[in-house]
C-alpha positions as CSV (number, residue, x, y, z in Angstrom):
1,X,-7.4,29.8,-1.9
2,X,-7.8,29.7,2.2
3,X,-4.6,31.3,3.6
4,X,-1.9,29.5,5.2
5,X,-3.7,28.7,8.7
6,X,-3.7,25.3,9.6
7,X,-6.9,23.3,8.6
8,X,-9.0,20.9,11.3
9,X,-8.8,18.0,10.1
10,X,-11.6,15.1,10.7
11,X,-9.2,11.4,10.1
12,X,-11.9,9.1,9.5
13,X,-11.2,5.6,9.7
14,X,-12.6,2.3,10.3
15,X,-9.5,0.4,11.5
16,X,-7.5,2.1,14.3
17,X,-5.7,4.7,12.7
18,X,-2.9,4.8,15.3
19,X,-2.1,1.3,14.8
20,X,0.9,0.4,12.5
21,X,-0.9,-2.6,11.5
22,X,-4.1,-1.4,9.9
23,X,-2.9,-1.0,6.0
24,X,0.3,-2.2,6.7
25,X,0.9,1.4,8.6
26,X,-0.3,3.8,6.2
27,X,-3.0,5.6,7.9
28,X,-0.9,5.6,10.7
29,X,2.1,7.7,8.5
30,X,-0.3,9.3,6.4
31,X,-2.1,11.4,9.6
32,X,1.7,12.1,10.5
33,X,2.4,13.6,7.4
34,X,-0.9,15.5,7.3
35,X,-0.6,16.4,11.0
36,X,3.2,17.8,10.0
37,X,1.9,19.6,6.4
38,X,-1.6,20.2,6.3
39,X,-3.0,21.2,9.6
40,X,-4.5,19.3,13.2
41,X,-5.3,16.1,12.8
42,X,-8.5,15.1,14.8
43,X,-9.1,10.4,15.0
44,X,-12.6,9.8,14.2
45,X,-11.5,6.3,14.1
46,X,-11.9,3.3,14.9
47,X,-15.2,3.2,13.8
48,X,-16.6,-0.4,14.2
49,X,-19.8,-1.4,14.2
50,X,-21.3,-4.7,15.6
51,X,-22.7,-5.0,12.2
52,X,-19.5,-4.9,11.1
53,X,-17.2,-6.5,13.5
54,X,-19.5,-9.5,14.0
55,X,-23.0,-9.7,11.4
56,X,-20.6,-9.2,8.5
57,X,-18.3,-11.1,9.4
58,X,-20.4,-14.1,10.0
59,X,-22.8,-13.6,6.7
60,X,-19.3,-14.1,4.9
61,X,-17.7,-17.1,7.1
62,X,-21.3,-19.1,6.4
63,X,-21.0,-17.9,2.8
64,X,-17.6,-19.0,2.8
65,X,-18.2,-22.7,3.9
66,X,-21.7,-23.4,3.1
67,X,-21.9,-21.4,-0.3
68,X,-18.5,-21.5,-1.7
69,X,-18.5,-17.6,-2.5
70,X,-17.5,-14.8,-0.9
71,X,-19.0,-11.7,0.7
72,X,-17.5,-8.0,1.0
73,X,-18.8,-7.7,4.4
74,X,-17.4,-4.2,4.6
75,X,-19.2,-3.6,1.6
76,X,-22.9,-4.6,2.7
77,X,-25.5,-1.7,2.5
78,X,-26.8,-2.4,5.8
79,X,-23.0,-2.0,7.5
80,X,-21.8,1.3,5.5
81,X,-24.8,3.0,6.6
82,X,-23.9,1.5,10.4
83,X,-20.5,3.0,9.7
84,X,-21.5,6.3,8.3
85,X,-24.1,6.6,11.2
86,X,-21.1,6.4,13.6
87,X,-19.2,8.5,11.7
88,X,-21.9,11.3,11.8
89,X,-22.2,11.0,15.7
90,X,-18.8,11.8,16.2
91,X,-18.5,14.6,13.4
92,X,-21.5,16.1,15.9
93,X,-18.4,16.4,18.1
94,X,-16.2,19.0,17.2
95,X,-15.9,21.4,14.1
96,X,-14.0,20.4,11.0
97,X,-12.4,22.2,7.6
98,X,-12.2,18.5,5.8
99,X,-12.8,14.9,6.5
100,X,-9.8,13.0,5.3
101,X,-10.6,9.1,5.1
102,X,-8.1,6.3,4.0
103,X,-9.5,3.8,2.3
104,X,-13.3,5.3,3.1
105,X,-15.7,4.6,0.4
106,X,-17.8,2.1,3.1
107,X,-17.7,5.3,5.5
108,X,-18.1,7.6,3.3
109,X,-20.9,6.2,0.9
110,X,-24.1,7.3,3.1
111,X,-22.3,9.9,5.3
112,X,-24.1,13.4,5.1
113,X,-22.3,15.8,5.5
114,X,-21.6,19.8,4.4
115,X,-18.2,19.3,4.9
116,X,-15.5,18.4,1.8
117,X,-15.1,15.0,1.7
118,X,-10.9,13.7,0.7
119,X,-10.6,9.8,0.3
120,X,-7.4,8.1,-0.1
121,X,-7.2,4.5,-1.4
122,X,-4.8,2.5,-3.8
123,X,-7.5,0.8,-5.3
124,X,-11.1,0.5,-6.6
125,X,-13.7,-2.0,-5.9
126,X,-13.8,-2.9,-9.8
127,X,-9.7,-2.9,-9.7
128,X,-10.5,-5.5,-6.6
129,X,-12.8,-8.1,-8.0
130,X,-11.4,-11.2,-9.3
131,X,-7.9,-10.0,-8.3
132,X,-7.5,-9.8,-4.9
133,X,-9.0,-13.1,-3.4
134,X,-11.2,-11.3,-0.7
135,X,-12.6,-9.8,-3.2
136,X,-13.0,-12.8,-5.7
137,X,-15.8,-15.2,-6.3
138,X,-17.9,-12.7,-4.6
139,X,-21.8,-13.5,-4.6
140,X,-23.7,-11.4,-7.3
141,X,-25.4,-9.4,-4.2
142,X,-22.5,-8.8,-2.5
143,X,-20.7,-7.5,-6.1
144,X,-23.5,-5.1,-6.4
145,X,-23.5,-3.5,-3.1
146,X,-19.7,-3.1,-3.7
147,X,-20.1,-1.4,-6.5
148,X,-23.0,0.9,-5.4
149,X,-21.4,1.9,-2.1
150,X,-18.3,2.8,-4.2
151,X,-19.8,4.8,-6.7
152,X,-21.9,6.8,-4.0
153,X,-18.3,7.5,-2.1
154,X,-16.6,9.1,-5.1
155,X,-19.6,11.0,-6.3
156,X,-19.3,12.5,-2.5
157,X,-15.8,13.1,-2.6
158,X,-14.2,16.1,-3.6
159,X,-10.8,14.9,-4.6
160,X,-9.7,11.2,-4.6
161,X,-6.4,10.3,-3.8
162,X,-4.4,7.1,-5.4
163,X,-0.8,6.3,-5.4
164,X,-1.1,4.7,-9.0
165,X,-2.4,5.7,-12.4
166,X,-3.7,1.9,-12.9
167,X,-6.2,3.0,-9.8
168,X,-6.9,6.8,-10.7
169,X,-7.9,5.5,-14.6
170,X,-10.2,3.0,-12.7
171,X,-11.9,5.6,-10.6
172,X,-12.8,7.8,-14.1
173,X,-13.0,4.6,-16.5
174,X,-15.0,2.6,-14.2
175,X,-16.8,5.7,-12.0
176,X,-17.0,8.1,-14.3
177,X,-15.1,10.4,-11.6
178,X,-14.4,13.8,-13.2
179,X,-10.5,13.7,-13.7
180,X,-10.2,17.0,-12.1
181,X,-11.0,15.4,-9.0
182,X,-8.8,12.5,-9.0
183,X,-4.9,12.7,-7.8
184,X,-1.8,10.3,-8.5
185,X,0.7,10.8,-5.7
186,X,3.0,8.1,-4.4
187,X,3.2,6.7,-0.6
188,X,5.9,6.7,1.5
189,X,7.7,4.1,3.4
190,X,6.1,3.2,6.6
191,X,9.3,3.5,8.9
192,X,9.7,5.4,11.7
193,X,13.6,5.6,11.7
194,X,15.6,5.9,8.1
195,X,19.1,5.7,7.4
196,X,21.5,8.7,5.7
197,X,22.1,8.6,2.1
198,X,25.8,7.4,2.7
199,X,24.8,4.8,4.9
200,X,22.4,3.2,2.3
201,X,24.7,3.3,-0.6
202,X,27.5,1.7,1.5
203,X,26.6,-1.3,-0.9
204,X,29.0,-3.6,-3.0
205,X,28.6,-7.1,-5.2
206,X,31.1,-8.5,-2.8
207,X,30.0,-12.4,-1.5
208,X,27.3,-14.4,-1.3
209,X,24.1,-12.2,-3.3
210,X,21.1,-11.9,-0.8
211,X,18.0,-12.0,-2.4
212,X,15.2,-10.4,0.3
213,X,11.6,-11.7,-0.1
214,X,9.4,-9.7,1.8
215,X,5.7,-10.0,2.1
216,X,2.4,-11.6,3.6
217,X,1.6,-14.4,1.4
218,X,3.3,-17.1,0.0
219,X,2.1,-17.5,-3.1
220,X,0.5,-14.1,-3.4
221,X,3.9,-12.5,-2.8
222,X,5.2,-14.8,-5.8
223,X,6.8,-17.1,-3.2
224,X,7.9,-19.9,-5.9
225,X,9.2,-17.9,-8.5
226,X,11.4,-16.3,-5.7
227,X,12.8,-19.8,-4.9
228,X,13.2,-20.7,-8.2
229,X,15.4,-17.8,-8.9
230,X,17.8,-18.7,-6.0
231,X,17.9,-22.1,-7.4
232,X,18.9,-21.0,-11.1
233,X,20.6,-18.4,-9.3
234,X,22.9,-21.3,-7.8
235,X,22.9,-23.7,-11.3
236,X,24.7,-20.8,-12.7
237,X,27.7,-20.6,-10.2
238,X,26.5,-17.6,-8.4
239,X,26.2,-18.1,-4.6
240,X,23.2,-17.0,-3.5
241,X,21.2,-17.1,-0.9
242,X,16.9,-16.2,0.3
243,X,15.5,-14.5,3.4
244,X,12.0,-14.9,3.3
245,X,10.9,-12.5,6.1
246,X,7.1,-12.1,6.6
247,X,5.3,-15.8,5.7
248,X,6.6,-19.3,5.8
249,X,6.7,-21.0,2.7
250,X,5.3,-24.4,2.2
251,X,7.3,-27.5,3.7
252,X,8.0,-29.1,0.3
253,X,10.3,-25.7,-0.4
254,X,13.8,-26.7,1.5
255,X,17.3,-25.5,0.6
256,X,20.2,-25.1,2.6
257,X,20.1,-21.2,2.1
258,X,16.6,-20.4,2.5
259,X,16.1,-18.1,5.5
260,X,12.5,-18.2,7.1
261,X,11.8,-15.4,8.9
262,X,7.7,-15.8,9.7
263,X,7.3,-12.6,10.8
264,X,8.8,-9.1,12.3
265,X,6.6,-6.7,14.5
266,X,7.6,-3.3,13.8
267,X,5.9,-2.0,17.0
268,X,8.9,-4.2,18.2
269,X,11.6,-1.6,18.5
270,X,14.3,-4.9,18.1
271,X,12.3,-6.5,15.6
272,X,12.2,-3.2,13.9
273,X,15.9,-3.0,13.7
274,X,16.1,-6.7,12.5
275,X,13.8,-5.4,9.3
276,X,16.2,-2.3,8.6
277,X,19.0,-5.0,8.9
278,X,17.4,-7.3,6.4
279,X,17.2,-3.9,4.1
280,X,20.4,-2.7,4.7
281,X,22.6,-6.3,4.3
282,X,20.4,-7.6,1.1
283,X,21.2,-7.1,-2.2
284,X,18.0,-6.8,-3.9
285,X,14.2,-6.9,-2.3
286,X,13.0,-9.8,-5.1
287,X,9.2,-9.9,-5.1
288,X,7.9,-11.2,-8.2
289,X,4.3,-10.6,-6.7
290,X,1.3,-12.3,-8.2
291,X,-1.7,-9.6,-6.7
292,X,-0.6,-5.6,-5.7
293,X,-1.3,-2.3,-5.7
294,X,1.2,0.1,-4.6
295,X,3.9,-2.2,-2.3
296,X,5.0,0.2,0.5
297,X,7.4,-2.6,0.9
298,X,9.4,-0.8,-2.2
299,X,9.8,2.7,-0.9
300,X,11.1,1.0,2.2
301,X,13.6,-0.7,0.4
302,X,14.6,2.3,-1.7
303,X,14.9,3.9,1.5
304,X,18.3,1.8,2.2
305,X,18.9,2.0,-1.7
306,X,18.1,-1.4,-2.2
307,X,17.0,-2.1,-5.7
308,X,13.4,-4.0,-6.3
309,X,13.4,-6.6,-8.6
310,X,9.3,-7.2,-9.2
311,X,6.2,-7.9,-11.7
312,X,4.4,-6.1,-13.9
313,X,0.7,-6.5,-12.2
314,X,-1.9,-3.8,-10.0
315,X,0.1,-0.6,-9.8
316,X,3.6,-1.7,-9.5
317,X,4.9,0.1,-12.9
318,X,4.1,3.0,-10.9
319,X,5.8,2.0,-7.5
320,X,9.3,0.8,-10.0
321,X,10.5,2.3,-12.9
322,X,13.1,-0.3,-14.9
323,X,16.5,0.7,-14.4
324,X,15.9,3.9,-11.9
325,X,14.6,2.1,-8.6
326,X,14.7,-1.7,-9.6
327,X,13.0,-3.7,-12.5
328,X,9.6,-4.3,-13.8
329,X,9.8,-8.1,-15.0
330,X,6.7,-9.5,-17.5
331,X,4.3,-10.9,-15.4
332,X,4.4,-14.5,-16.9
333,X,8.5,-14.6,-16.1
334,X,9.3,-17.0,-14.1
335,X,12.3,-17.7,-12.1
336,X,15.1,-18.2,-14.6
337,X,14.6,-14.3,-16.0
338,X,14.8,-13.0,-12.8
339,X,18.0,-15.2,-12.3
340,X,19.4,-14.0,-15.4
341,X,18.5,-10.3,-14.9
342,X,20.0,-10.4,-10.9
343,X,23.2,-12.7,-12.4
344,X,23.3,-9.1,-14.8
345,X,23.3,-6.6,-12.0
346,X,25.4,-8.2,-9.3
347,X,28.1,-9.1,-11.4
348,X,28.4,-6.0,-12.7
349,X,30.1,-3.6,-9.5
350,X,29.2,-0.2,-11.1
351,X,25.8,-0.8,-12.8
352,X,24.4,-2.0,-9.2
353,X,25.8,0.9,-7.2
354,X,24.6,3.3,-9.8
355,X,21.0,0.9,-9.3
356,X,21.6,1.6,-5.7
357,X,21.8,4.9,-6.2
358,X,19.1,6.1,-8.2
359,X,16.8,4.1,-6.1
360,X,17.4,6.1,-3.2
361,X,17.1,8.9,-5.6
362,X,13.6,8.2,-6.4
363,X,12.7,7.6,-2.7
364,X,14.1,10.9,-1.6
365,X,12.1,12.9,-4.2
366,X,8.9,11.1,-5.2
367,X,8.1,8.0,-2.7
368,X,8.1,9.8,1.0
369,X,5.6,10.7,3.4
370,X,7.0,14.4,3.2
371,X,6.6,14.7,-0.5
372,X,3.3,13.1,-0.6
373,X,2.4,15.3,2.6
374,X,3.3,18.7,1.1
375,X,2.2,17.7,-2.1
376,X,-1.6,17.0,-0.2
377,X,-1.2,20.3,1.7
378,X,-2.3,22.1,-1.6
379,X,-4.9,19.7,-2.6
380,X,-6.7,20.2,0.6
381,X,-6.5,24.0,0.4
382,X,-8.1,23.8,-3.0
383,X,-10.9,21.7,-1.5
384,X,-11.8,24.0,1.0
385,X,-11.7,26.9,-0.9
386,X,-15.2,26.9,-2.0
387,X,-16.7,26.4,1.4
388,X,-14.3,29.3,2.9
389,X,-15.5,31.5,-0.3
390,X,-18.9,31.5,0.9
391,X,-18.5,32.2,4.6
């Protein structure tokens, strides 16, 4: 093991990784909990070439309408070698103990380099085709590439991290990754400000139930199963009512106590205190979502101990854990089991605060940027270990 110095750290990206939009915020926590934990924290990013930003781009908007299919155009040979070309310029610029890149297999893939490479994703191409639709109906070309420039990035990697065991098993099942190198460890919640464990269990079954639906997509999110569940919700005597914070749903789906709230900019500092609002107010965060991976939307609602009411798809069984933080439904349920499951909880006073409470249970010890960050402090000592050993 190095000794407890802290480590140089090269933050690759290809989105900006001081931006709390680029993955929804979690390169932009994750290099806060690294710069905190493991050691200085040096932005290589963003790193976007023209063949990415634009020739990419426009090979998969012509695909798109003349061809039907799709193109990975981050995924092309031609761009991850643009990107890992960059990359190597600015590497050139300063000395480094590790190169830590979220989400980095197109940077990664034809990047040469001596030093340890750490890459941090919550999914794998194969994981990504056919499910997520960027990733679906993908020309047979464009598959390939995908899977090439993958494979090349984990074979260059010396420890891959993933917030899911649905991921890690992809990265050895589908890779062939030595298990050794592959890590499950949980994200945190992308917030800047949290509340104290007495002010998020300050919860009771009192009133109307507020169901939260928080997300980017419609449909993706599991937007009519959501409304369906306030409508059973309501045939069953129990006054409910939906905040959908994030999308707008389509204009046939109208009711009285369906909230739209199209979208909330967390760089925003009164926006931001609208979303910790929504957390803190709401009753349960109900997203029975069609398509995910690890929803940093959960942790966030943990945060305020509010209990997630969800599907089993992606990596979710590993983001909520049936009766500890929320409730892992069958992913063919539809809205009158989730009725019947939230009707359960909410009229039952102790079972939800004891819901309440173990879900800020499981955010304070597992699904926090600290955790995650001390827990990666160790893994990138072991990585640079070997290098150290022979200097």
């Amino acid at each position: 093991m190095v000794d407890a110095t802290r480590l140089n750290i090269a933050y690759l990206t290809a989105e900006d990784p001081q931006s709390k939009y680029a993955w929804s915020g979690t390169t932009y926590y994750m290099a806060h909990a690294l710069e905190k934990y493991c050691g200085d924290v040096h932005f290589l990013g963003p790193i976007l070439s023209f063949e990415r930003r634009y020739i990419g781009r426009l090979m998969q908007e012509m695909s798109s309408r003349l061809l039907k299919k799709n193109i990975a155009y981050d995924r092309l040979l031609f761009v991850a070698k643009k990107q890992a070309k960059l990359a190597a310029q600015k590497l050139e610029q300063g000395h480094y103990d590790v190169i830590f890149s979220p989400i980095g297999p197109p940077e990664v893939a034809f990047l040469e380099t001596n030093i340890p490479i750490v890459i941090a994703t919550d999914v794998t191409f194969a994981l990504q085709q056919n499910y997520h639709a960027r990733y679906s109906n993908l020309l047979p070309f464009s598959a390939r590439m995908g899977q090439q420039i993958e494979a090349m990035a984990y074979a260059k990697a010396s420890a891959l991290i993933y917030p899911s065991h649905w991921a890690a098993r992809s990265a050895v099942e589908d890779y062939g990754v030595d298990e050794k190198k592959v890590h499950v460890l949980p994200f945190g919640a992308n917030l800047d400000t949290l509340p104290t464990r007495q002010i998020a269990l300050k919860r009771h079954c009192a009133g109307r139930c507020r169901l939260l639906f928080m997300g980017l997509g419609w449909e993706r999110k599991g937007g009519d199963i959501a409304f369906e569940t306030l409508l059973k919700l309501e045939s069953m005597g129990i006054d409910t009512e939906l905040i959908v914070c994030g999308c707008t749903p389509p204009k046939s789906v109208q009711h009285p106590r369906l909230i739209v709230i199209p979208f909330l900019n967390k760089h925003d500092e009164q926006q931001n205190r609208e979303i910790q609002r929504l957390y803190a107010t709401s009753h349960f965060l109900l997203v029975p979502t069609r398509c995910d991976c690890f929803p940093i939307v959960f942790n966030e609602a943990n945060a305020f101990g509010l209990p997630v009411i969800t599907s089993n798809t992606g990596g979710v069984p590993d983001a909520v854990h049936d009766g500890e933080n929320g409730y892992v439904l069958p992913f063919e349920a539809r809205g009158e089991s989730y009725a019947r499951l939230i009707a359960q909880i909410f009229q039952d006073e102790q079972r939800y605060k004891a819901l309440a409470a173990s879900s800020r249970a499981v955010f304070e010890q597992r699904h926090n940027w600290d955790a995650w960050g001390i827990t990666m402090r160790d893994i990138l000592q072991q990585v640079v270990a070997p290098v150290y050993a022979h200097v």
